[in-house]
N, C-alpha and C positions, 0 to 999 in steps of 0.2 A: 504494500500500500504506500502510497505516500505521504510523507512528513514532513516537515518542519525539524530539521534538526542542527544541534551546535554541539561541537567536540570541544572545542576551545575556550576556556573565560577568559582569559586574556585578548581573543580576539574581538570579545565583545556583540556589537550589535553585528557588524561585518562578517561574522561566523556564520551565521546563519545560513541554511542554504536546504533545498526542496531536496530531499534522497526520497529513495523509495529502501524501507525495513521492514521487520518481518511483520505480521498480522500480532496484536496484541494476547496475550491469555485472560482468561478468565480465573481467577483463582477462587476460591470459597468465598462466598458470600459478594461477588462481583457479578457486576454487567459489563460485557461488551456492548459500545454505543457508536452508532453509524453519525458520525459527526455532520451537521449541518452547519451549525455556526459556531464560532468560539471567540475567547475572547481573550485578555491576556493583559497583563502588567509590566508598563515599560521596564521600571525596575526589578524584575525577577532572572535579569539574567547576573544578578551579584547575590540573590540569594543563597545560603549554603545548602537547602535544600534541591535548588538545581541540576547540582551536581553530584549528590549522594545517593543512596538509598536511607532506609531509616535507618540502618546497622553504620552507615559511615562509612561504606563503602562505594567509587566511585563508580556510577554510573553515564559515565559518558560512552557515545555521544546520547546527549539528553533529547526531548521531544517540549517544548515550553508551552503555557497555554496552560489557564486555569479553570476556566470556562465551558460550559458546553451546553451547547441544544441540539436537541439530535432524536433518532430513536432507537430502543435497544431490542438488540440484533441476536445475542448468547446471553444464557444465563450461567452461569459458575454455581457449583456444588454449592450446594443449599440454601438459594438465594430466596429470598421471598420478596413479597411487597410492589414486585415489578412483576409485568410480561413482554414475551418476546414482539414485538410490533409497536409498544409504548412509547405515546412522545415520552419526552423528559427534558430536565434541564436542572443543573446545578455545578456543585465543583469537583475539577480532579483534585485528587490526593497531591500532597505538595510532595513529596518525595518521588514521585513515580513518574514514568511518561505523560504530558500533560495532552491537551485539546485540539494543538495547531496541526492536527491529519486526518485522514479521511474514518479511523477507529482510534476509539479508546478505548481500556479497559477500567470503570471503574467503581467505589466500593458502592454497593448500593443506596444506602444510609445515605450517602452523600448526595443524592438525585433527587429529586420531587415530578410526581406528573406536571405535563404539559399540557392544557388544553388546547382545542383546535382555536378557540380564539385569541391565541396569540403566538406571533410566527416567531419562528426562530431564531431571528437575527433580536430582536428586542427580548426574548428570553434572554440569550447570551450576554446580556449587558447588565442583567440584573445577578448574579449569583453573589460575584465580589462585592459590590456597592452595595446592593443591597443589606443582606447581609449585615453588611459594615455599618450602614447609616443604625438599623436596628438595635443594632448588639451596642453599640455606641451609644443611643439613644436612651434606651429603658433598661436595657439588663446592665449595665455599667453607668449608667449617665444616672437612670431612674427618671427619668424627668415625667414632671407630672404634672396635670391639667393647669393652667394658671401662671404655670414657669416662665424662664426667660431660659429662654440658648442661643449661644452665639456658635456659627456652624464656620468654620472658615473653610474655605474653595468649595462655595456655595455654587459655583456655577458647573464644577466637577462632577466626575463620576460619582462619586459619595457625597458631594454636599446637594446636588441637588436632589437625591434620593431624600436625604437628611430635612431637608427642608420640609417636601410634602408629607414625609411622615409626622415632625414634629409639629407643624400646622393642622393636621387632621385630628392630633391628639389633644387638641386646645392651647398649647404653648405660644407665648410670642416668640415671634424667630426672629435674628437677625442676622445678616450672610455676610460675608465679607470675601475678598476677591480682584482680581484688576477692576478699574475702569469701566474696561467693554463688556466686563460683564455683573454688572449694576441691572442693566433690565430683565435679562435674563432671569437671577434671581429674587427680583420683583414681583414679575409674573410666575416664578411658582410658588408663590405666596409667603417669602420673605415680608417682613413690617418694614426693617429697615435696610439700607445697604453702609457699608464704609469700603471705601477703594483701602487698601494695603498702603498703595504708595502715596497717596497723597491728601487721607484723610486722618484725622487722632484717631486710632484704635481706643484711647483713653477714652474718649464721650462717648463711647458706646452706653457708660453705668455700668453699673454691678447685675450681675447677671448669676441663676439656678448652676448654670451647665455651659461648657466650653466644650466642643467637639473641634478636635486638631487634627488635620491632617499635614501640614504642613511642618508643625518644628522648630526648632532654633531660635531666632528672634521670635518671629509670632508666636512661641510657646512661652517666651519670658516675658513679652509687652501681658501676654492673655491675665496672667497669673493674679496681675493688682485686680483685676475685672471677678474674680469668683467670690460670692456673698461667703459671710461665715456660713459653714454648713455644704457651702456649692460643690462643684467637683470639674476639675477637666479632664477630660480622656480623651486621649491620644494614642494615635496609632503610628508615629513619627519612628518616635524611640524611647526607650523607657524614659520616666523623667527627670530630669536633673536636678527640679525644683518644686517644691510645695509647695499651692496657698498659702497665705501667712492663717487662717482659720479654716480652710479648705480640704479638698483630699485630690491629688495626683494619680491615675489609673494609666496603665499602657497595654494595650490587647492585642491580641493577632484572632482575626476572623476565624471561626470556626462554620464548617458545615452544619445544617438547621434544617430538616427537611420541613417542619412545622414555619419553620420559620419563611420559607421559600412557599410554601405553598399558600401562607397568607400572603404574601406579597404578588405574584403572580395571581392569584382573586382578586386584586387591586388593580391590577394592570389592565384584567380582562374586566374589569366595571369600570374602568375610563378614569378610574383614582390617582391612580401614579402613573408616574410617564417617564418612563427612562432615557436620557437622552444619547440619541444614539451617532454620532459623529462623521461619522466614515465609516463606507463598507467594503473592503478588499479581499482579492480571490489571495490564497496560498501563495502562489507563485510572486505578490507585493509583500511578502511579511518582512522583509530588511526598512521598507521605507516606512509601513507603517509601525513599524518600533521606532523609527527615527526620521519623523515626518518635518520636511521641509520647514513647514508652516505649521502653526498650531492649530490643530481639532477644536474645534468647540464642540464637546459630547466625548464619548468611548468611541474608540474605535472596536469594530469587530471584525471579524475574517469570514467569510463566507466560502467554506470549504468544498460545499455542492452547488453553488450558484443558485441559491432558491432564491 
């Protein structure tokens, strides 16, 4: 079949390159899944799991791609919960061959049905960000009706997710982000906006919840901005610094099939909207890892051209 694959971390984006490898397996409690869309994280070709298995051992040359909408094709020793013909959509295993080919194999647990009303290319946009806005939001963030959260790169894959859920749950929201993308997160129901570069992040006020995707500076200006009691979580990097009455959190997304399968019910009632950026066949995936000009939205790959 063919792949998406990189032998080299040093060669970086540039490694990449369409092979054809062998047909994936099915192990216990796996699906094999006929890839339609998928989707992917610029920065995943420095993470350690790219290049390993879970034992530490390496696996190159790797297959990248975290994402998938697809339908599943095999079932693996004593799989439940799926059948063979099922849409689906969710995440690959981060240690293991990922999405960017025409099969994956991957754990079940980690997939949710797909209904027919929502195609493939907008499933695959939602596993990561979604997800992410979620688990940021209420199971770490807690935020609760009446709140205040400030979401930064509100215009992003995970802020604008971020947004329309923390808006649906009664919270005021305010996004933060370039310039150009002020309307943007207006219209998905952001209260306020501040630009990064040329507005006080300080007049924001004191805010419930800080969702960071971003880091570094923006994580150290955010910090005076959390009420006693508040919380920021970030997904940056662990954190270097606490609220002065606050609590600091750093997470790495987990698979949620509950959680995916509420969110996708949202998508298919016209609730959330994931924004989708760019859609590229396999044979583009060096450029769109390392695209000219900036995307506004996710990019996705479009592996069967649906």
């Amino acid at each position: 079949m063919r792949a998406v694959t990189i032998a080299d971390q040093a060669a970086g984006v540039e490694g990449l390159e369409l092979s054809e490898i062998g047909f994936p397996h099915a192990a216990e409690n796996d699906v094999v899944v006929e890839v339609h869309a998928a989707g992917f994280t610029p920065g995943e070709l420095t993470w350690p799991a790219t290049w390993t298995d879970r034992a530490g051992r390496d696996r190159t040359p790797s297959v990248p791609g975290h994402e998938v909408a697809g339908i599943v094709t095999e079932l693996g020793y004593g799989t439940t919960g799926l059948t063979v013909g099922q849409r689906v959509f969710g995440l690959t295993d981060w240690a293991r061959n990922g999405s960017l080919a025409e099969y994956v194999s991957v754990e079940a647990r980690n997939l949710a049905p797909l209904p027919a009303t929502v195609d493939f290319t907008i499933a695959a946009a939602l596993p990561i960000s979604g997800l992410t806005a979620w688990q940021g939001l209420f199971e770490h963030g807690r935020l609760q009706v009446g709140q205040t959260v400030l979401i930064h790169g509100a215009a992003g894959g995970v802020g604008s997710i971020a947004i329309q859920l923390a808006r649906s749950s009664g919270a005021r929201v305010i996004g933060t982000g370039r310039a150009a993308d002020r309307q943007t997160a207006l219209d998905l129901g952001a209260d306020e906006f501040f630009d990064l570069e040329n507005d006080r992040l300080e007049d924001a006020g004191s805010v419930d919840l800080v969702l960071d995707v971003i880091g570094g500076d923006i994580y150290a200006r955010s910090l005076a901005l959390v009420r006693p009691g508040g919380r920021i979580v970030t997904i940056a990097a662990p954190p270097p610094a606490q609220p002065e009455n606050g609590e600091a959190l750093f997470f790495v997304v987990e698979p949620d099939r509950v959680i995916l399968a509420e969110l996708v019910k949202r998508v298919s009632a016209g609730d959330l909207v994931p924004i989708v950026g760019a859609v590229r066949p396999l044979e583009e995936v060096v450029s769109a890892f390392a695209p000219a000009m900036r995307v506004h939205g996710k990019t996705i790959i479009s592996v069967r051209g649906d």
